[in-house]
N, C-alpha and C positions, 0 to 999 in steps of 0.2 A: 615511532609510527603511531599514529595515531586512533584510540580506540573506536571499530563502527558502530553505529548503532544497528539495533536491532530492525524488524523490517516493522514490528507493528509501535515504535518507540517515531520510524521515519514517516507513519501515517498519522498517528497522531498531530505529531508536528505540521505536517502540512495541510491536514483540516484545519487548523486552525489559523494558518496561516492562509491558506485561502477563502476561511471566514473574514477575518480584519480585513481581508483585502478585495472582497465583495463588497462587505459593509461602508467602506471609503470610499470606493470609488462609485462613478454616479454609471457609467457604464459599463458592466461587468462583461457583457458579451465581447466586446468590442478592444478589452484590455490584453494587450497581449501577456505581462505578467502574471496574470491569474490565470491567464490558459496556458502557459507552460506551466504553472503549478499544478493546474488541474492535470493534465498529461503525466506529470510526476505521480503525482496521488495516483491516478488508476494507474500506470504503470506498475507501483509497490502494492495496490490490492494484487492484481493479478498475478504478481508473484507472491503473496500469501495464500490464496486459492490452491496454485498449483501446488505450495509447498504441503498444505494442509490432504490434498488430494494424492500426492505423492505419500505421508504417510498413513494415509488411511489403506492404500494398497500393499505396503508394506508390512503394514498390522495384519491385514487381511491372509498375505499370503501366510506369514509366522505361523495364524493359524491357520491352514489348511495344512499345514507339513507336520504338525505338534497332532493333527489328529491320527 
């Protein structure tokens, strides 16, 4: 099986690929491969956010119970 990657290793990647592929093409709005890229990329922030938000509440509670 194959190894995943990580979610900000999967962002990386796709900014950039939806750079080159802004940069190439003459109509960016219009392309439908860059707007499913695009839809990829927020997809994977928005699961970084929550992930980050989820341990921020979990830090938070540790301490409220340690006090």
């Amino acid at each position: 099986m194959a190894k995943r990657r990580s979610l900000q290793e999967d962002t990386v990647a796709l900014k950039t690929k939806v750079q080159e592929s802004s940069a190439q093409s003459e109509s960016p709005e219009g392309n439908s491969v860059i707007r499913s890229l695009r839809k990829r990329l927020k997809r994977t922030q928005r699961k970084i956010r929550v992930a980050k938000r989820r341990e921020a509440a979990r830090t938070a509670k540790k301490a409220d119970t340690a006090k």
